[in-house]
N, C-alpha and C positions, 0 to 999 in steps of 0.2 A: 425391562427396557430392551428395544431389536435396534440391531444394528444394521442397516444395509447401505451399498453404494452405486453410482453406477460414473460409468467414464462418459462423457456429452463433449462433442467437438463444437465449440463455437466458431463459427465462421468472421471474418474480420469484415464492416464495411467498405474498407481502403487497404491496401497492403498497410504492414506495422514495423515502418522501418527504422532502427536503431543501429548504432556502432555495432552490434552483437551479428546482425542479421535481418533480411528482410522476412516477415510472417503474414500471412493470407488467413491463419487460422489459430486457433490455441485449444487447444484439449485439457479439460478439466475433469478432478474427480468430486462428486458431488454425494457428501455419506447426511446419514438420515439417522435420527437416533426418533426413537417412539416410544412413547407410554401413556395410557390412559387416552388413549384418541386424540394425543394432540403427536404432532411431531417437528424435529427440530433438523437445521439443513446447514451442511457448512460446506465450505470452497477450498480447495486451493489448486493451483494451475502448472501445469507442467512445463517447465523454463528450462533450458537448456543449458542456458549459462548456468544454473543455479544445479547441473544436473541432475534433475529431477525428474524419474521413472512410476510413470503412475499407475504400472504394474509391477513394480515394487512395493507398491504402496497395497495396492492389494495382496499382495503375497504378505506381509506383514499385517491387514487388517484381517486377515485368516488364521493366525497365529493369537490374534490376545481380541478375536470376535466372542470367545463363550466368558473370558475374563471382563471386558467391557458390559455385556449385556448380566453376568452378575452382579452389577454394582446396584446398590442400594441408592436410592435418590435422594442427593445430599446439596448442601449450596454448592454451586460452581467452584470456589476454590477450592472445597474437598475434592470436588471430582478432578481438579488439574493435578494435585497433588497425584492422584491415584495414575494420569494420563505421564506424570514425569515418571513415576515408577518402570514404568514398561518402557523407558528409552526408542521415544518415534521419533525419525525426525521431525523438524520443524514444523516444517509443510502441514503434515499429516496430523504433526502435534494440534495445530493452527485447527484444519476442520474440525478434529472433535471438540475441542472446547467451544468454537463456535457453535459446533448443533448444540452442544449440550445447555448455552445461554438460551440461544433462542428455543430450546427445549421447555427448561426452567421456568423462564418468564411466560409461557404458554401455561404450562402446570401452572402457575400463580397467577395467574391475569394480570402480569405487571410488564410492562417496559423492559427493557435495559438499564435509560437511566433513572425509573424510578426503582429497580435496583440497588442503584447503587447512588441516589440522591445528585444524578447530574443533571445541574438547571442548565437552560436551554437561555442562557441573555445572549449570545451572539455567535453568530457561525461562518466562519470562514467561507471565502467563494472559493469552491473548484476552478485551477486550473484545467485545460486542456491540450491534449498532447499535439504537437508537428511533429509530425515525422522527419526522420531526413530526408533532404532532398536538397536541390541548390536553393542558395537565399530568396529569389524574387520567387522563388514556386511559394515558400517555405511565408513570406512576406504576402503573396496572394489569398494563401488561405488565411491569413490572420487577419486581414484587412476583408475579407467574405464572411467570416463568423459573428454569429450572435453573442457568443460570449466572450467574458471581461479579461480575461487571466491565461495566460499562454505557457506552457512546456515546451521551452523548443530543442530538440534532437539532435545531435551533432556528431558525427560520427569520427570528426578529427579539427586542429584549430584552424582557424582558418580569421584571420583577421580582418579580413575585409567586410565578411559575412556577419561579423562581431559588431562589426564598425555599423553596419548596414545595418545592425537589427535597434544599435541602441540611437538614430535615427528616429525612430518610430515612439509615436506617443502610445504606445500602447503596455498594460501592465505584464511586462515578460521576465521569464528566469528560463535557465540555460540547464541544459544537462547533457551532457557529454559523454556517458557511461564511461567513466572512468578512458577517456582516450585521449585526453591533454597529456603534454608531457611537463616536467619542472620547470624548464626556462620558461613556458608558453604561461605558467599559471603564476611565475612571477609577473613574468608581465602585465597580466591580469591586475596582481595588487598593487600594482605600480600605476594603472590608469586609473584617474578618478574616476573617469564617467562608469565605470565598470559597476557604482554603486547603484545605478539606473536599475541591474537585473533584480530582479525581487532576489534569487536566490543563484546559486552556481550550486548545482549538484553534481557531486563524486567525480571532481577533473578529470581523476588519473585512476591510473589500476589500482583497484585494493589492494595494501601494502603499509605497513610502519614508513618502510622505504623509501614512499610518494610522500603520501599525508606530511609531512613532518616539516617538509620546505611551506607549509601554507600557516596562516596565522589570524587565531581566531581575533585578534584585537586591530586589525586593518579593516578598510574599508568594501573589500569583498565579505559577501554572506555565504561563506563555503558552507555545504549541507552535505554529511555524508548520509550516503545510501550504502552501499555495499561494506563500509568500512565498517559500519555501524548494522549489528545483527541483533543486537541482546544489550541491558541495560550494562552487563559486566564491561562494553567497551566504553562507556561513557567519562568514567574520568583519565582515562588514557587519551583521548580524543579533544578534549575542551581545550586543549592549547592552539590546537590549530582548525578547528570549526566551531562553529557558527552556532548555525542549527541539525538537524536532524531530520531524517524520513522513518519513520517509524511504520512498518506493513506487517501485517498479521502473522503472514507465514513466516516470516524472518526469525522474529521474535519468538511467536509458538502461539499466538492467541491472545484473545482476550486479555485475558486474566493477567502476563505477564504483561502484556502493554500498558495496560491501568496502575501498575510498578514501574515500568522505566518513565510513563508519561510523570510522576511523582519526583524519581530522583532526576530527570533531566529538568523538572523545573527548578528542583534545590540547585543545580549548575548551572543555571541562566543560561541553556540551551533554548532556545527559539526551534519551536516542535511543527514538522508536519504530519498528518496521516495522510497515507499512501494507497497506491494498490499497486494489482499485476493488472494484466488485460482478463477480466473475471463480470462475471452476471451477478445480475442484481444481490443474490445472495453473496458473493464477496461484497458487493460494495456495501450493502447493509450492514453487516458485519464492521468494517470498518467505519462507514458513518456515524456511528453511535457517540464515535470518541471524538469527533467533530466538535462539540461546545468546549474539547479541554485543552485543542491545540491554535497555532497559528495561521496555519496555511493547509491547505485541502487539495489532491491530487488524488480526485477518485470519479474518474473520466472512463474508469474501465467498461462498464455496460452500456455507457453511449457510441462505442466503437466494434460493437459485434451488431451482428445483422438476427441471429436467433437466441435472443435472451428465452429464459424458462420461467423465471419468479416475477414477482412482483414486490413494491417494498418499499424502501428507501428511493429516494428518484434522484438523480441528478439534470437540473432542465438549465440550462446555458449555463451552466456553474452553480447555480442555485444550490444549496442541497434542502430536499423536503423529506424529513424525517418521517417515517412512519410510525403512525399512531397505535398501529396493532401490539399485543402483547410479544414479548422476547426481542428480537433485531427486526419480528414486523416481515417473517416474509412468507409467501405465498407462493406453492408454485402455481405456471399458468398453463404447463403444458404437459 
């Protein structure tokens, strides 16, 4: 098996504005594992909040590149096993086991979920993101799009804007990156209308501290994202959300998502999959797990301007899975 990678800057079609920051662009590392003339391709993207160096990441895929390319060709959960041994981050953890699926499934001529025996009865619509910006900008572009399911971006409360959006007959959820404060998010479970938003994702800063004033049995659907990284925070968390965002790199991949999407359905967690701002190859990746969750927020390749694969598509929310073997993806450039 060869291991190689390379760094690809995608260029954004709009600025990518969130509480964190405004972004023009997102730089990705994009590693390839190969055997037998087929080969497998995985993502993850360099966040800033999430401090992530992705010539760190190479400087560590330099260090366990002749141990990786030792390995013996095993099913995917051996091989994660062997990818927890070497202590990567997340991120980094996340690409290889994704190449190493869509690897696999290439060597087999099988799918993902005919891997793993996941029927395809019904799939979630993608939301798509607004950015921040004031409400009627923010209101314009949602009333101009073709698609159903709206993300919308907020970078502090603002109650008028609140008031403004749930107004609007259209299907929206709110996410704030963590930039509500306590009183602002009682408030929230204090108004009914508030149950309008499909979901409230991560009010407040990640924290015990935050989370703890919210409560998963009111009529807001708090979702954490940032609070929630790995399946180990799940029952610390069920008292006071909802649902959950579940993203590849967070978690480490694959393999462990297919475990927490398990034990959060034992906790009547209401699940989404997610992404970062990533090419077809992230979102492929995470599309797969689309037949096992609620709600879909994988709008990432619809907002860069030079995608590279091919694959999974996301077309106004839609998601159309690809038929190819492994995650189905191809590059095209």
């Amino acid at each position: 098996m060869n291991l190689s990678w390379q760094i690809v800057r995608f260029e954004l079609k709009e600025t990518f504005s969130i509480s964190y920051g405004n972004y023009s662009f997102r730089e990705a590392l994009i590693v390839s594992l190969e055997s037998h003339h087929c080969v497998g391709y995985g993502e993850c993207t360099a966040i800033d909040y999430y401090q992530i160096n992705l010539h760190d990441f190479i400087l560590q895929l330099n260090i366990v590149k002749d141990a990786i390319e030792n390995q013996v060709l095993h099913h995917p959960t051996e091989f994660y096993l062997f990818l927890q041994s070497l202590a990567l981050p997340s991120f980094l953890r996340s690409a290889l086991d994704c190449a190493y699926w869509d690897l696999f499934g290439k060597l087999e001529n099988k799918s993902f979920l005919a891997l793993n025996a996941i029927a395809v009865k019904q799939l979630p619509e993608s939301s798509i993101t607004i950015s921040v910006a004031s409400v009627a900008t923010q209101i314009q572009k949602i009333k101009a799009s073709s698609w159903n399911r709206f993300k919308v971006k907020c970078h502090h409360f603002n109650q008028d804007a609140i008031t403004s959006l749930l107004e609007l007959d259209y299907n929206i959820a709110l996410d704030s990156n963590g930039s509500f404060q306590k009183e602002e998010c009682t408030w929230l479970e204090n108004n009914s209308a508030i149950e309008k938003f499909t979901y409230l994702e991560q009010p407040m800063a990640k924290g015990s501290d935050n989370y703890t004033v919210l409560h998963s049995d009111g009529i807001a659907n708090w979702m954490a994202d940032e609070d929630c990284q790995d399946a180990s925070s799940l029952e610390t968390l069920q008292p006071y959300y909802k649902s959950i965002n579940i993203k590849l790199v967070k978690c480490g991949g694959l393999t462990p998502a297919l475990q927490m999407i398990g034990r959060a359905r034992q906790l009547n967690f209401g699940i989404m999959i997610g992404c970062m701002t990533e090419s077809t190859i992230g979102i492929s990746a995470d599309a797969v797990l689309a037949p096992l969750v609620d709600y879909a927020d994988l709008d990432g390749a619809n907002l860069i301007a030079n995608d590279i694969a091919s694959g999974t598509a996301i077309v106004n929310g839609k998601i159309q899975l690809s038929e190819r073997p492994g995650l189905g993806i191809k590059l095209i450039n």
